[in-house]
N, C-alpha and C positions, 0 to 999 in steps of 0.2 A: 237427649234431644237437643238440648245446650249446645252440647260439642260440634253436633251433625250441624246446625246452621254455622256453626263458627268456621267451620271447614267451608260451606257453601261461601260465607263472608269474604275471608281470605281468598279462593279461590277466584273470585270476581274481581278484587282491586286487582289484582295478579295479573289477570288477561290484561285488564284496562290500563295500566301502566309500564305494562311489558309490552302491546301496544303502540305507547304515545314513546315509548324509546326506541321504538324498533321505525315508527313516523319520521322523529329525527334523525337516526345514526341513516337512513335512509336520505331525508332530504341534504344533507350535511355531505353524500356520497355524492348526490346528484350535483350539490354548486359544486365542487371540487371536479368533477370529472366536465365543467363548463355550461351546465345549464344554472346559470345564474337568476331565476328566478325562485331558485330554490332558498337562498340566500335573503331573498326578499321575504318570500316564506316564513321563513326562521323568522326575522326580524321582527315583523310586523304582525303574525297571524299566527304561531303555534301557542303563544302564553295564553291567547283567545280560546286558543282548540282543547288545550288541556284541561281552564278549569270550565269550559264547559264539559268534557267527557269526566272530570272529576267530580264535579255538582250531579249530574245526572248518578252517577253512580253512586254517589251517596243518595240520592232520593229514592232508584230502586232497590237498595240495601237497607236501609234506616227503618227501623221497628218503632218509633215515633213521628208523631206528627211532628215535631219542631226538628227534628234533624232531617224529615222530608225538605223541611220550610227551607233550612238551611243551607243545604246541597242545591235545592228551586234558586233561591237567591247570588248563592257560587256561579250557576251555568248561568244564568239572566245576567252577573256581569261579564262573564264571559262572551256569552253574546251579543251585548253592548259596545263587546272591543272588536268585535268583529266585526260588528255593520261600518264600527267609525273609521277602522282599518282598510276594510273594503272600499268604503264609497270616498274616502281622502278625505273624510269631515275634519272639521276643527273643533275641538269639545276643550272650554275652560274649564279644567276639573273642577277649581275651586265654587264652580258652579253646582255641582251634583254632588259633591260628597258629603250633603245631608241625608243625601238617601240610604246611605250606610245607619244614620241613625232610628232613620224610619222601619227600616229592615228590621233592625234589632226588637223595636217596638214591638212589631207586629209578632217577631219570633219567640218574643218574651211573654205577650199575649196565650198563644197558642199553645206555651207550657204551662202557663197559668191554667188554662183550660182543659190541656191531657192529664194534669197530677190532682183534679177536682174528680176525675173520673177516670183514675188508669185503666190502662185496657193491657190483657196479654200478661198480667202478672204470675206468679211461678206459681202460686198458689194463695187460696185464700186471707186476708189480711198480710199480702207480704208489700211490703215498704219499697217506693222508690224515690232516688233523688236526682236533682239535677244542677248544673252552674252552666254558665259563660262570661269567660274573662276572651274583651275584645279591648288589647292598649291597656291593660288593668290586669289586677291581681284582687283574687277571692281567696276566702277559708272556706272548706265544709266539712262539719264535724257530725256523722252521722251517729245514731246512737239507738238504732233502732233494734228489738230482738226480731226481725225477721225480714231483715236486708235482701233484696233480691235483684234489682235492677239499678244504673245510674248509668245517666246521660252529662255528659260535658265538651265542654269544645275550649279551647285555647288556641285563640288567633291572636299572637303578636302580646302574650299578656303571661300569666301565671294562676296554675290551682294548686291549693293543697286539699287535698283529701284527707281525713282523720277516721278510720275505722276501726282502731282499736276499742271503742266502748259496743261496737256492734255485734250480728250475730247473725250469718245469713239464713234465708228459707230453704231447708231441708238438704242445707249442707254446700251450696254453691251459688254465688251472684256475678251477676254480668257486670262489667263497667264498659260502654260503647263511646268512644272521643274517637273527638276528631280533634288532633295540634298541630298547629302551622304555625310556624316561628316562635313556637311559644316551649310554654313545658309545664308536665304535671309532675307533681310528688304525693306519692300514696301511702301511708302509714297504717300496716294492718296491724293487726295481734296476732303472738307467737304462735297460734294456733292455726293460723293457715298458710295454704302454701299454692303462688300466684302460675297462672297457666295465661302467658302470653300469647295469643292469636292475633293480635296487630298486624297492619301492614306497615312495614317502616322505611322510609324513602329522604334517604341522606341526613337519616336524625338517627336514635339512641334510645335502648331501653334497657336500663338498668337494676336488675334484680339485686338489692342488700338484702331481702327477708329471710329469716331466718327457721322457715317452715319446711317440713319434712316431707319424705312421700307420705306418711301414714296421719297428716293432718285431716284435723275434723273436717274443715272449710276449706273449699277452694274460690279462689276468684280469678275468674276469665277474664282478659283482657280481650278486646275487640276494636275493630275502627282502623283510624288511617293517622299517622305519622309522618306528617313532611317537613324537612328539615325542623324538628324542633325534639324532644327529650322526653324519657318520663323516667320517674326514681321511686321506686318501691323498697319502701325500709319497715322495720320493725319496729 
């Protein structure tokens, strides 16, 4: 059941930003052959267009509440650059970008409140965990025996992941990120062996582990990858 959403996962960023390439190498044909407000386009309105069709699709893809929240908060600035875009407004960033902090609040709330009460877990007492490094760097050292889900995001920051004291539920756990600019490192135990489903978009993911096909544990990778890295070692 795992695999089949993961495929459905993949499949999705896939249209959506084969899409937003096929958008540009389009409008980029159009200034070139002289319609020059294609140009303007570019300029001023497709970094709009993207991380709203990026936000949204992480909210209908995201199996939590706070990576709903999150992908909400991506298209709401997206749409923000697009009103100010469109109508020729004049916005002092340094005016608004506490709201970046408030955002966080709220989304840190919201985890606070889905991990009181997870929902959708693999199985009975199976463990989930979660981080966000935004401009920062976190540790998480999970140690649970019945590892089943995690959620992370790395915007412009760093995670490390520690699994090797863990043990997933009934053989296989999800890890769902979202990294932009940023980058994760994962450290499992010998005993498993990692099944990348990411989508990765001018970033990196690099398997060191040292896990076999005939490993007890697998762990899924999931999510989206832009311009940033992940490193999975032993």
């Amino acid at each position: 059941m795992e695999v089949t959403s993961g495929s459905g996962l993949r499949l999705q960023w896939r249209v959506v930003i084969g899409l937003l390439i096929v958008g540009y190498g389009t409008l980029l044909t159009a200034g070139n052959a002289g319609w020059f407000p294609a140009y303007w386009i570019l300029d001023h309105l497709y970094s709009g267009i993207t991380m709203v069709a990026l936000g949204l699709t992480q909210v209908t893809r995201a199996q939590s509440s706070g990576g709903r929240t999150f992908g909400l908060g991506v298209a709401a600035v997206g749409g923000l650059w697009l009103a100010i875009e469109a109508t020729g407004s004049r916005v002092r960033v340094e005016q608004w970008w506490p709201l970046v902090i408030v955002g966080l609040g709220v989304l840190m709330i919201m985890r606070a409140s889905e991990f009181r009460n997870p929902i959708g877990s693999a199985e009975a007492g199976a463990s989930q965990a979660s981080g966000i490094a935004f401009w920062s760097g976190i540790n998480r050292r999970i140690a649970s025996p019945a590892f089943s889900r995690a959620h992370f995001a790395a915007v412009m920051g760093g995670i490390e992941i520690d699994l090797r004291p863990a043990t997933t539920a009934g053989g296989q756990a999800v890890i769902e990120m979202l990294v932009v600019w940023g980058g994760i490192e994962i450290t499992v135990p010998p005993d498993w062996i990692v099944q990348n489903d990411a989508i990765v978009v001018m970033g990196g993911v690099e398997d060191k582990s040292s896990g076999s096909q005939g490993a007890k544990n697998t762990l899924i990778l999931r999510g989206l990858i832009l311009m940033g890295g992940v490193e999975i070692k032993t």
